[in-house]
C-alpha positions in Angstrom: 0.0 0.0 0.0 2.7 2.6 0.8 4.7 1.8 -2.4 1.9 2.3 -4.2 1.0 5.7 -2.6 5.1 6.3 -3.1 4.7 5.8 -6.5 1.9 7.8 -7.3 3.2 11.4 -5.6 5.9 10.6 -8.1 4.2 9.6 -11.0 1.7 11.9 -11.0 4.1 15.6 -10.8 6.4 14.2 -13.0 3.2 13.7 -16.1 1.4 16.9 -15.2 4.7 18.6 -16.1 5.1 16.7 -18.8 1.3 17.4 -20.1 2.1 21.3 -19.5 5.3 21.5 -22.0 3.7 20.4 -24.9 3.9 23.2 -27.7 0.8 25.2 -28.7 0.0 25.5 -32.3 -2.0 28.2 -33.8 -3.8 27.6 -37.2 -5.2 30.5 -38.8 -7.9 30.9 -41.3 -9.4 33.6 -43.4 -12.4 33.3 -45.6 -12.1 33.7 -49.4 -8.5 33.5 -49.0 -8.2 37.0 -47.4 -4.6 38.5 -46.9 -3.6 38.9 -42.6 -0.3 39.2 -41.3 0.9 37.4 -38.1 3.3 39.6 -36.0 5.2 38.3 -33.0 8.1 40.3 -30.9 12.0 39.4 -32.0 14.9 40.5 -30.9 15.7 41.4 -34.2 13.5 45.0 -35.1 14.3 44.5 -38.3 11.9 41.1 -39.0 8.7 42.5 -39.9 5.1 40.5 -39.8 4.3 37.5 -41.6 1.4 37.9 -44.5 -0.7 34.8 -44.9 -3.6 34.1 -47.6 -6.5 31.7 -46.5 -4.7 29.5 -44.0 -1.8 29.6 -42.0 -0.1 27.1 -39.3 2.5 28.3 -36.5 4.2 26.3 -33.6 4.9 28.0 -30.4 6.6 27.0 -27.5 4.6 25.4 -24.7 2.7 28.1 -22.9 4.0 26.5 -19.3 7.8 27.6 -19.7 6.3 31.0 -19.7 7.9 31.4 -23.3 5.1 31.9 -25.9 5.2 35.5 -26.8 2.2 37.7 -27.6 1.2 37.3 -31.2 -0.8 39.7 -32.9 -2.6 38.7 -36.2 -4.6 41.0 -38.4 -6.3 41.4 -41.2 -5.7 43.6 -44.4 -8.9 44.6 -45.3 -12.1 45.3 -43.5 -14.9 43.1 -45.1 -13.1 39.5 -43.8 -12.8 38.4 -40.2 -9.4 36.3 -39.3 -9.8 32.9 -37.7 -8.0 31.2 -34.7 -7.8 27.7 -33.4 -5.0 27.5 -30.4 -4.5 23.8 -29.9 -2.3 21.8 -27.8 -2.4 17.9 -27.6 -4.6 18.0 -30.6 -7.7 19.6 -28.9 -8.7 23.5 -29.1 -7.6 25.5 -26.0 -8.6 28.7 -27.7 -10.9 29.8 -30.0 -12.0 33.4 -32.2 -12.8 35.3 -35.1 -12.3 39.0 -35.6 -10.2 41.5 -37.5 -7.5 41.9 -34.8 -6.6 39.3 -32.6 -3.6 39.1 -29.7 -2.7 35.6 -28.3 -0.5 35.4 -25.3 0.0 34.0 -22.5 -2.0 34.4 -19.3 -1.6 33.1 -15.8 -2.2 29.2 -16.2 -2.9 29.1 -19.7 -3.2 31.5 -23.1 -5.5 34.4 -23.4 -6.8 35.3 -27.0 -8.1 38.9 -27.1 -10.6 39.8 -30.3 -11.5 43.3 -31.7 -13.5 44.0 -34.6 -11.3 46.7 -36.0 -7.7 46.6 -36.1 -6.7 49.6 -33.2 -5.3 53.0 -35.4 -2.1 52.9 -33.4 -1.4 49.1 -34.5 -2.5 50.1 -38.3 -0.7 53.5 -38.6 2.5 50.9 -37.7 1.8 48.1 -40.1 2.4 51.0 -42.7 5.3 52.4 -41.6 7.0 49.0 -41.1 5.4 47.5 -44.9 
């Protein structure tokens, strides 16, 4: 009985940190093969954003190592809406449509913010980067 009690305060630490460092994946989807870009933060300020047309796959680090920087995706025009799925083992963590979207990380898991528009301040900078 106290082996098997032993066991499982070992066993069972050790797999929940294992289940927590698997990496998040982000697949992103525009109608009608709409144009978005998909920025994240370098240390390079030279890299600009990603452009993507209809769908779009990224892999992140796990969200549990407190690595997975904010992404910001967008879209170019203002009839189409931008689709995420954040998945991790295969099943959606995260889900939402809009034309400006930030995924980051948020105490104990990832946080997906949605606006309708794309904020000014984040648009006026998209054209002095393109």
């Amino acid at each position: 009985m106290f082996r098997s009690v032993l066991l499982m305060l070992l066993v069972l630490p050790t797999a929940a940190a294992l289940a927590q460092s698997q990496p998040v994946t982000l697949v992103i989807t525009a109608p009608n093969h709409a144009q978005f870009w998909v920025s994240r933060p370098a240390s390079d300020s030279g890299r600009g954003p990603v452009f993507g047309r209809g769908r779009l796959e990224l892999a992140a680090d796990a969200p549990a190592a407190g690595v997975l920087p904010t992404i910001e995706v967008g879209t170019l025009d203002t009839l189409n809406k931008v689709h995420i799925d954040v998945t991790q083992n295969g099943r959606i963590i995260a889900s939402g449509d809009g034309a400006y979207l930030t995924v980051r990380r948020d105490s104990g898991g990832i946080a997906l913010d949605v606006r309708s528009q794309v904020p000014p301040s984040v648009a006026r900078e998209r054209v002095k980067r393109d």
